[in-house]
N, C-alpha and C positions, 0 to 999 in steps of 0.2 A: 329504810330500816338499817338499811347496809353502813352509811353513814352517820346517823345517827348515834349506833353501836359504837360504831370506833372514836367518834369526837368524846360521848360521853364517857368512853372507857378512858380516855388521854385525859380528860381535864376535872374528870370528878376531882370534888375540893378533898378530899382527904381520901389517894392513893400510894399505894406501897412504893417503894422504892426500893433495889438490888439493897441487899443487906437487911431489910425488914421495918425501914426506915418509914416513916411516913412526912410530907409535906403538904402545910396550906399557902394557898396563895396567898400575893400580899398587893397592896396596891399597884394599880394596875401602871397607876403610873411610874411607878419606879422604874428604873432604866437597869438595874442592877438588877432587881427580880423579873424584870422581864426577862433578862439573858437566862437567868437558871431558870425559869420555865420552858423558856425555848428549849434549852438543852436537854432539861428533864421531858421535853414530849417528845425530840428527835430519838432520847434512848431509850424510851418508853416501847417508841413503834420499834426499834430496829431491835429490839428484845424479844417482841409479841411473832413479829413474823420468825426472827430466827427458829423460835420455840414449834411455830407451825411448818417450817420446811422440816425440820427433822421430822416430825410426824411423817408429812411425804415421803421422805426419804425413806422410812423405816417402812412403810406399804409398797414403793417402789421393788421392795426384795421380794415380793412378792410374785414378781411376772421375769417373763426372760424373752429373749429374743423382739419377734413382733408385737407382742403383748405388753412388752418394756415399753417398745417406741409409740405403742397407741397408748399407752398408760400416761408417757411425757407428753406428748402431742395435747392428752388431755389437760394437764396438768398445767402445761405452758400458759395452752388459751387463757382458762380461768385465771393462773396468774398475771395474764399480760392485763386483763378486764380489770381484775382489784389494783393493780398498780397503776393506773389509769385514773381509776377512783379515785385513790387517798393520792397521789398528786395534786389530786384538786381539790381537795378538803383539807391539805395544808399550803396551799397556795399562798395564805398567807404570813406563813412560817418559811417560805423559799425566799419570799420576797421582801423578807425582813431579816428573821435572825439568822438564816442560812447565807445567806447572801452578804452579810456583815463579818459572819465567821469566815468567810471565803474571803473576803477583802484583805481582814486580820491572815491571812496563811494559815489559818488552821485545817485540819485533814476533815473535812465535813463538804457532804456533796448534796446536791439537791435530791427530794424524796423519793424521784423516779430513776435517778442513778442508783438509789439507796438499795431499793427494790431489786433492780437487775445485780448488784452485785448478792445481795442474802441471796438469791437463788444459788449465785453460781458458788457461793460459799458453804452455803449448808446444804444442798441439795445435788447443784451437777458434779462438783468434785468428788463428790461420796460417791454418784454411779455409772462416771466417763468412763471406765472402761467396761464395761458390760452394756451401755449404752451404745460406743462405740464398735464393741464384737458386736450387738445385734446390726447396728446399722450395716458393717461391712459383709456380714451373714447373709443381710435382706440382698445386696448390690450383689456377692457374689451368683445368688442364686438367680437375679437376672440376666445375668452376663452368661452363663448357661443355659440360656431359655426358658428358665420357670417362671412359673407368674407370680408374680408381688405387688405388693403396692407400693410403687415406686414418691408418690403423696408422704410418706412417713417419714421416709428419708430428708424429704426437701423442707418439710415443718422444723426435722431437727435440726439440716443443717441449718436453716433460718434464727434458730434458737440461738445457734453458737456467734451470726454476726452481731446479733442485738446482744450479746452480752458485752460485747466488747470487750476490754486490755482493765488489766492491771491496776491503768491509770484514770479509771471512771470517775475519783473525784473530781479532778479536772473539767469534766465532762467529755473527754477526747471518746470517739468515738471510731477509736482503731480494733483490730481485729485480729487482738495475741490471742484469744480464743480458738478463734475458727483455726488463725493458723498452726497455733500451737497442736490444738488437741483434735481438729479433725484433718485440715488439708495434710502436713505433711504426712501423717500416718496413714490415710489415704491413697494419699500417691505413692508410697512406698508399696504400700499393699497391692494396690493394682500392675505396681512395675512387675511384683512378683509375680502376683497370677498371669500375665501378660510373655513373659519370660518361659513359663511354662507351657501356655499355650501355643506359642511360636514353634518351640521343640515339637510338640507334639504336631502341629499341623504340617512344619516339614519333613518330619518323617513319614506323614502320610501323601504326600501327593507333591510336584511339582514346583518350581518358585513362579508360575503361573498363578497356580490354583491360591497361593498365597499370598498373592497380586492380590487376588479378588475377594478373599479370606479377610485380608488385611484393608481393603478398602472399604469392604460393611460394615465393621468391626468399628473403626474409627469415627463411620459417616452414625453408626448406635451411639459410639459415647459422646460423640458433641452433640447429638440432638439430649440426650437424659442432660450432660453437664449443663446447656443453656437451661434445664431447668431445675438443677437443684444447686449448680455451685453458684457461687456469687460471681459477679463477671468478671471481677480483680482480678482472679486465679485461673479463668479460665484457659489465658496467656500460658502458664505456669505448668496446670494439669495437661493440656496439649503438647507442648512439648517435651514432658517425659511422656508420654505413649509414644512420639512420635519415636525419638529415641530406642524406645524399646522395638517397635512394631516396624521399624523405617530403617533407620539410621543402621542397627546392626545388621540388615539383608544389604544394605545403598547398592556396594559394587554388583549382588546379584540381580538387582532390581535394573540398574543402568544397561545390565550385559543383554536384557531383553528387548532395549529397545528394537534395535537393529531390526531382528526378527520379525517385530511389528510393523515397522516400517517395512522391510520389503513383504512382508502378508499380507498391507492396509486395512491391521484391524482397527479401527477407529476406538471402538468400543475400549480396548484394553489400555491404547494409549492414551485414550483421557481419562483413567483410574491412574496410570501410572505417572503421567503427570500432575493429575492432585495430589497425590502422595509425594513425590519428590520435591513438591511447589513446599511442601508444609517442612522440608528442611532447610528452605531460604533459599537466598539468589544463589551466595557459592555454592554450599554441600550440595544442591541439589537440584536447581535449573540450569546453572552454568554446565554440566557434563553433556545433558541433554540438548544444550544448544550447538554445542560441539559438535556431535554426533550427529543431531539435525542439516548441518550445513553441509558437512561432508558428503553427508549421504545424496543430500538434493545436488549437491555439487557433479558427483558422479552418476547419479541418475541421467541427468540433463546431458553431459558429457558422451554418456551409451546413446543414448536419443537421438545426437545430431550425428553419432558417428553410425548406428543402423541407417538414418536416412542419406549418410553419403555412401552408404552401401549397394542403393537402392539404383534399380538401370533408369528411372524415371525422373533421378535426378539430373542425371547425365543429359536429359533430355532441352534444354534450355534454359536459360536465366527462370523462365516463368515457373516452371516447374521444379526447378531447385530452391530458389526463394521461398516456393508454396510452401513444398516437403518441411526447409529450415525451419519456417515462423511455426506452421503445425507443430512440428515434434517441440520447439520451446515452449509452445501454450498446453501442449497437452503436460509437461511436466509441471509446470508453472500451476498450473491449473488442478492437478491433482494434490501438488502438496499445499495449495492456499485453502483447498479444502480442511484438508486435515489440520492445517494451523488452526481452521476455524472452527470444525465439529468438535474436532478432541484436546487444542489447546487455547483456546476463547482469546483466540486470535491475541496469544502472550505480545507484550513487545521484543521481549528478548530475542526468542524465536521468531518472529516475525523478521525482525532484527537478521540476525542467521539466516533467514528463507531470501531475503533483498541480497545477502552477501554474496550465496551459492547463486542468483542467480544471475548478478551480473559474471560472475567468475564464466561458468560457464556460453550464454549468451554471447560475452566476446573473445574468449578464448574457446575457441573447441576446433576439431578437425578440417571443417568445410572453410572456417575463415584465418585458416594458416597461412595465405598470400595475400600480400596488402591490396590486391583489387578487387579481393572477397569478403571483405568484414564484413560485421553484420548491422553496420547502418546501411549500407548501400544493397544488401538484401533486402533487409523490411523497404526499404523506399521501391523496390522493384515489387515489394508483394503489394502492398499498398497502389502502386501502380495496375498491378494485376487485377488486382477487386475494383476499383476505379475507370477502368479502360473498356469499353466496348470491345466485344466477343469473346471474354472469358467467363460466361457464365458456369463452365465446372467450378473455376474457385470460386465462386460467390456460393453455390450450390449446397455448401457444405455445412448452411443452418439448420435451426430446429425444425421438425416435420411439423406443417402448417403453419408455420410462420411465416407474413408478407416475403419479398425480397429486398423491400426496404427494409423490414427487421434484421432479416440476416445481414443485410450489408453495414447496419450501426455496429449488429455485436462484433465483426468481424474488424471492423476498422476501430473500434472501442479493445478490443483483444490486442489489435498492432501496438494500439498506443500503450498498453501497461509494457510491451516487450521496447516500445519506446524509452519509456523511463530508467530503465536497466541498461539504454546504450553507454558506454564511453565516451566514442564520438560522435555527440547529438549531432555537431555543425556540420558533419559527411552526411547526415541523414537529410540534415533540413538542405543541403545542395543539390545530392542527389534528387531528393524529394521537386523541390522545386521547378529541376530540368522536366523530371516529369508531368506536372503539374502544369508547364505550361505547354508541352507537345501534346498534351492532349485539350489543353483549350482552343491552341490552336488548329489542330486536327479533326476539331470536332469528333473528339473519342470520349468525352466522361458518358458514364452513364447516366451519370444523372444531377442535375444541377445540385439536390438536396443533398446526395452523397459526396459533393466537393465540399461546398457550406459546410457538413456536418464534419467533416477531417480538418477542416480551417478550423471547427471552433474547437473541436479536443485539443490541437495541439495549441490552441492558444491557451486552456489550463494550463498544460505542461510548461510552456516557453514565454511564452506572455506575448506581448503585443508587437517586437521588436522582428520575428518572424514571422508572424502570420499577417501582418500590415503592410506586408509585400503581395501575398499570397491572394488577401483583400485587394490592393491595388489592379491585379491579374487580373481578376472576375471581373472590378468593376471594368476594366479597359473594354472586356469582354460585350460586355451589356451593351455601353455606351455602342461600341463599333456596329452592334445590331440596329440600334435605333437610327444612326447614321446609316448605315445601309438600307435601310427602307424608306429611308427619306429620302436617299440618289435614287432608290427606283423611282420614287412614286415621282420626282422632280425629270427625270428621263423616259418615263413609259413612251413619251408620242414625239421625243425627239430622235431617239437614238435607234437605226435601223439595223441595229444587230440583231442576231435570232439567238443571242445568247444572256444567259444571268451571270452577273458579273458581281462579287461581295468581297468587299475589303474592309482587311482589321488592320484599326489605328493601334499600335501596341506603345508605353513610355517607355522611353528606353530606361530609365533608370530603373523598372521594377522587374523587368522580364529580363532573365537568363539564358537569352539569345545574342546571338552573332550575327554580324555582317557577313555574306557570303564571300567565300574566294576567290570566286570569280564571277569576271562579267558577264552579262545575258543581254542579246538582242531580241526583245520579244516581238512574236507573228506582230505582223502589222495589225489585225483587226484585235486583239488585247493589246496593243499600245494606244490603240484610239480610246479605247475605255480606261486605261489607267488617265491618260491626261484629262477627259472629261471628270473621273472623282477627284482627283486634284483640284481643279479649277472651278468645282463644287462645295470641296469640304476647306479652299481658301478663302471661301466668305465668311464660314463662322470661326474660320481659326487662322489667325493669320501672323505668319513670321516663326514658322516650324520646319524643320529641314528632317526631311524624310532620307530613310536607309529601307532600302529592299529588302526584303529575307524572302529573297524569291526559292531558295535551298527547304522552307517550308508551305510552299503555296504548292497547291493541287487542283488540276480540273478536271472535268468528266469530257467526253469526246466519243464521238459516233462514229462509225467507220463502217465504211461499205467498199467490198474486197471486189476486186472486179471478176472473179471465179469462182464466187459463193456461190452456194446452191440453199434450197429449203429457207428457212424460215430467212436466213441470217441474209439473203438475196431481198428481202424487204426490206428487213426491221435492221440490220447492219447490227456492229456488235458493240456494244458501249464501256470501253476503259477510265478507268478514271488513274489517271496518270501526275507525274511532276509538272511541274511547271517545266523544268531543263526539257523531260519527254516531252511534252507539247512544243516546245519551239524545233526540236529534232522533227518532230513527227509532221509538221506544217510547213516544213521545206518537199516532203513528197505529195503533199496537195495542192503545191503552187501550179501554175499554167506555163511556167517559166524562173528560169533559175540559173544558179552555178551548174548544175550536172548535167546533165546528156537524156536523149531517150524522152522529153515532156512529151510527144508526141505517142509513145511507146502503148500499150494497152497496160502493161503492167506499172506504168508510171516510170517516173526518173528513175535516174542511177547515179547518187552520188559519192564520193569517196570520203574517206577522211578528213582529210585535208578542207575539202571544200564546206562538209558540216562545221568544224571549228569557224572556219571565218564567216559562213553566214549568223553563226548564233553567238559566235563568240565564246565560246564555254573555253573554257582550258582542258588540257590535253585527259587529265585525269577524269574530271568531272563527265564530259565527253563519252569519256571510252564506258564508263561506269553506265551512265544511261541506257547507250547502244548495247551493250551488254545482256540488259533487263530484256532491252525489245527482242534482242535475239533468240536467247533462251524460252521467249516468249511465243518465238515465232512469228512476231508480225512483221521483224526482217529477215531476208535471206543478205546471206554475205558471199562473197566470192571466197570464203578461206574455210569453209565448210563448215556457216554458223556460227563460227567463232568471232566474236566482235576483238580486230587488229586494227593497228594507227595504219596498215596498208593497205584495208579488206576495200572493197566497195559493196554499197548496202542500195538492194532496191527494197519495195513494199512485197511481201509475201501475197501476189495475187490470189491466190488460194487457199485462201489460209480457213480452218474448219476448227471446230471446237463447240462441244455438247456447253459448253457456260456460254449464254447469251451477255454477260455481265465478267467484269475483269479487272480486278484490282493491281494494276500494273506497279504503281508506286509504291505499294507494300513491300512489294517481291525485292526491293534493294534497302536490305537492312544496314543499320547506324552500326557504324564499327564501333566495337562496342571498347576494345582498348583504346582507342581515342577518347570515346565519353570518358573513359574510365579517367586516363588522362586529364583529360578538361577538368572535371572533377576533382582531384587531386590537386590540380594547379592553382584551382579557385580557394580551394578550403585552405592549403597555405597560403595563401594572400590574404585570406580574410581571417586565420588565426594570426599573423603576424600585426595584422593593424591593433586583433583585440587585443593581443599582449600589449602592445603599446600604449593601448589607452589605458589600459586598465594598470600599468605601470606609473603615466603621469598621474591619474586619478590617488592612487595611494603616497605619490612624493607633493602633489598639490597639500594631501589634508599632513604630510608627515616633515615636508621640509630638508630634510635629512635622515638616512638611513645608512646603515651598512650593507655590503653586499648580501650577505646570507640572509638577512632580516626583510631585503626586497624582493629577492627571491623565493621566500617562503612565503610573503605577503600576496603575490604573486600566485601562487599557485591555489592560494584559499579563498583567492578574491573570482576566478574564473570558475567557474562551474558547468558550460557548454562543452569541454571536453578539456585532455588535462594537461597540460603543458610541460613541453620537455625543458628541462636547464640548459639546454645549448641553443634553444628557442628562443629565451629568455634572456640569454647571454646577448645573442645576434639583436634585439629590440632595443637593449638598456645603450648597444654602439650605435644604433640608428639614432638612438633619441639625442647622446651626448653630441652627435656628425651635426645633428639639427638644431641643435642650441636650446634643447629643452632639460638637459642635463648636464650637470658639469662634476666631474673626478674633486675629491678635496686635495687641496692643496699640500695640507701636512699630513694624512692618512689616504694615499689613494684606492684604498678599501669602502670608501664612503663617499656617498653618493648626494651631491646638494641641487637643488630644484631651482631650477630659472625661469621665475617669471615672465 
């Protein structure tokens, strides 16, 4: 019906025309009447409706407020449905004379552009602003807490993108509408309301409370804007609230952080950081990142300086180390939290959290003397959770968690305080040393918990250190399976009453020494070293052995001739040095250098005569005798005291409630030597890395200046950081060596020799 009406009203043969005119059609084929029909039906409709929008218009004054906007809402629909219609019922008026007059430049648009401009001409401009007072009326009274229908608001704004611009015949479908006549007056209007209510809320309460005022506030108008503004603007609308609601508090909004941070309210800081987030990187992350590092910077800083306060640190390496790596993870650990609940783990800040923590980690109180840093602590804690009979520090995991779990998270916690060292290469040396006194000492705890610290640090370092560390173990393995293959090849030849286990170690992967001095061993261990020799020269042949008799250990029985109770049976069982066992098996001979074999209490030898039966040097010697005396198991003629002039029998009498005696413990590693050795190594092995990694950037570069190899230099090493006078002393090694040569007419500049 709908259409029917409107074709026959267009094209009835004799209708009116503006002036009172009447026209009939004329053949159809005429090309010339067809244009005045076309023209005369596009002015026909654009007559009819204009006539019917006023009618709207004029019932529109009818309603006010909501009653307006449900009135337009109506209005819209039904119109949007009829323009819909007669687009398609002159579809073949678009596609002919409409489309010919557009080709020609003439100001004629297709029927459904036609349509949305009569509205906005005869209809929305006659009642924008009373449309607009109720929509901002409807918005005000929500933003108050009244209830409306916020549906009313989003139909109209909808209204205003489908009208589009000015320029519809075109068909451009821009949006001078929405912005002209609703967005900016809009945003003006809410700056104000907004403005007023800031006033009013900090006069009532706190710039806390207006933290939290201001983040609901906000978190309400982006959820309504995602659904009435169009999402062009919603860029636009956002940042004048923010503006208003942010930007004029920023400094008192920033001065709170602090206070958060030392309170760990979580909660507040991740409201204040979405709020500051939404004034960008500069005005409003960057302060906070500021202040973040600082503050972790000195947090961590109080941390290690309470624990050098602490009497328990004072108490050994092992317990100063613990105390150290503790108080950096518990800082570490507390603010990687809060990076993560209250700031979704930002990069910037995270950024700032890695900054503050290497700052502190290697600068702080405890590692103000260069034999204290803090690679060579973690490598001693690491040591501690690794080493048989420290189970207090391993102790210190989650309650019912295995000990293997506790011991991953705990060597998984070293390694993140790993990543923050400076100097990785002090870590992985010292590391190392330990690493292999306890393979060789048979002290790890546990095979999985080496394995498991070999493979973290190969994420971190990659395969150039831990491929040593692998080499370690495997020598490890291997000297097992050899070792029970001399037994089982010796069970029914060899009439010792003892076990006898030797580890084959490469020299090039173990960070070990030859010892300093010579050893004569007891005759009955020198029969057993040369039978593994001339066993393990069958499968391996043409390998030149070095002793590290300075880390060989054996256990030894001993029966006092004046013992009484259990210890007059069962004798007392040391597990001693190797140097102690050759000392100690000169008072079990039947004959010797000394005096007294015949004696009940056994020989009596001097100083003198221990050195040349064992050979030891004078120091190593005295150090041994030292152990046993303190021990008790020698008596000295100088009152106990082991002297180069004392003479030493066996303590006939000797008593003690431990049936068991770990004698080779009790003479601890000088630890400023290690510390030394240490130090000695990591400059030899930083001086090579500069070097190569010097030829490696004049190989790819040919030529360089100084300053330019120098900076190259420092960006190209990442294991720790290299000083210019480090780099200075490499670049004259390498020139001495004929891998670098000075130029000739600038001796600033540096040319590469093949």
């Amino acid at each position: 019906m709908q259409r029917s009406g409107v074709y026959n009203f267009c094209t009835s043969l004799k209708s009116s025309l503006p002036g009172g005119t009447y026209y009939t059609p004329a053949d159809a084929s005429s090309t010339v009447h067809g244009s005045m029909y076309g023209r005369q039906l596009y002015t026909r409709l654009n007559d009819h409706v204009s006539q019917y929008m006023i009618q709207v218009a004029e019932k529109s004054r009818e309603f006010s407020g909501d009653d307006l906007l449900s009135f337009y809402n109506r209005e819209w629909i039904k119109y949007g449905d009829a323009a819909k219609t007669i687009h398609h019922i002159f579809d073949y008026l678009n596609r002919h004379w409409i489309q010919r007059e557009q080709d020609e430049g003439n100001n004629v648009c297709d029927i459904n552009t036609l349509m949305f401009r009569l509205w906005r001409n005869n209809f929305f401009m006659d009642v924008r602003n009373s449309l607009l007072e109720s929509v901002f009326s409807l918005m005000k009274r929500i933003r108050d807490g009244q209830v409306a229908d916020l549906n009313l608001v989003k139909s109209v704004v909808d209204s205003f993108v489908s009208l589009g611009s000015d320029d519809m015949a075109s068909g451009s479908k821009k949006m001078e509408v929405y912005d002209s006549y609703f967005l900016k007056p809009f945003i003006e209007g809410s700056r104000q309301y907004y403005e007023a209510e800031c006033e009013r809320v900090l006069k009532e309460g706190s710039i806390r409370n207006y933290m939290i005022w201001v983040f609901d506030r906000l978190k309400e108008e982006d959820d309504r804007a995602e659904m009435y503004l169009h999402e062009s603007s919603l860029r636009e609308f956002g940042d004048a609230l923010n503006k208003v609601l942010i930007g004029k508090q920023r400094a008192s909004l920033i001065s709170e952080f602090k206070p958060m941070l030392q309170a760990r309210e979580k909660d507040d800081l991740a409201r204040l950081y979405e709020l500051l987030k939404r004034l960008g990187e500069t005005a409003g992350l960057e302060p906070l990142r500021d202040t973040f590092r600082s503050f972790v910077e000195d947090a961590g800083l109080e941390a290690v300086k309470k624990v050098c306060g602490e009497q328990e640190a004072a108490e050994g390496n092992a317990n100063k180390s613990r105390l150290f790596v503790q108080a950096l993870l518990s800082v570490h650990e507390l603010y990687s939290s809060i990076l993560h609940d209250s700031f979704k783990d930002d990069p910037g800040l995270s950024k700032a959290l890695d900054h503050a923590c290497q700052k502190f980690i290697n600068e702080n109180e405890m590692c103000a003397g260069k034999d204290n840093n803090a690679a060579r602590l973690l490598a001693n804690y690491c040591d501690t959770l690794l080493r048989k009979g420290n189970a207090t520090a391993r102790a210190a995991g989650e309650a019912g968690a295995s000990s293997e779990d506790n011991l991953e998270k705990q060597l998984t916690q070293a390694i993140c305080v790993y990543r923050y060292l400076k100097e990785q290469d002090v870590f992985q040396v010292a590391y190392g040393r330990f690493f292999a006194r306890r393979l060789v000492n048979e002290q790890s705890v546990s095979s999985h918990g080496e394995e498991m610290m070999i493979s973290l640090l190969k994420e971190v370092s990659g395969m150039d250190f831990t491929s040593r560390l692998s080499r370690m173990f495997s020598d490890i393995t291997v000297s097992k399976e050899m070792s029970e293959r001399f037994k089982e090849t010796m069970r029914d030849k060899r009439g010792d009453d003892f076990e006898f286990d030797m580890k084959v170690l490469n020299t090039g992967s173990w960070p070990l020494k030859a010892p300093e001095t010579k050893l004569k061993l007891p005759a009955e261990l020198d029969r057993a070293v040369d039978q593994y020799l001339e066993f393990y020269s069958k499968s391996h042949s043409g390998r030149r052995f070095n002793w590290l008799w300075q880390y060989s250990k054996a256990e030894i029985k001993m029966f006092f001739p004046k013992a009484t109770g259990p210890a007059a049976k069962t004798g007392y069982l040391f597990q001693v040095s190797t140097y102690q066992l050759a000392i100690m098996m000169l008072f079990n001979a039947e004959s010797g250098p000394g005096t007294g074999y015949d004696s009940e209490d056994g020989p009596t030898l001097t100083f003198g005569q221990i050195l040349t039966a064992t050979e030891l040097d004078k120091d190593t010697a005295l150090g041994e005798l030292e152990v046993l005396c303190k021990a008790r198991v020698f008596n000295t003629s100088d009152g106990n005291k082991a002297t180069d002039t004392a003479q030493y029998t066996l303590n006939s009498g000797y008593k003690s409630k431990r049936m068991r005696m770990n004698l080779a413990g009790l003479r601890k590693p000088d630890a400023k030597k290690d510390a030394k050795d240490i130090q000695k190594s990591v400059d030899q092995d930083r001086s090579m890395s500069i070097q190569a990694a010097i030829v490696r950037i004049m190989k790819a570069r040919k030529q360089l200046v100084h300053r330019e190899l120098v900076q190259a230099t420092i960006e190209i090493i990442k294991l720790f950081h290299p000083q210019i006078s480090d780099i200075k002393q490499a670049i004259s090694k390498l020139i001495d060596n004929g891998f670098l040569a000075r130029d000739e007419d600038n001796r600033d500049v540096y040319n590469y020799l093949a």
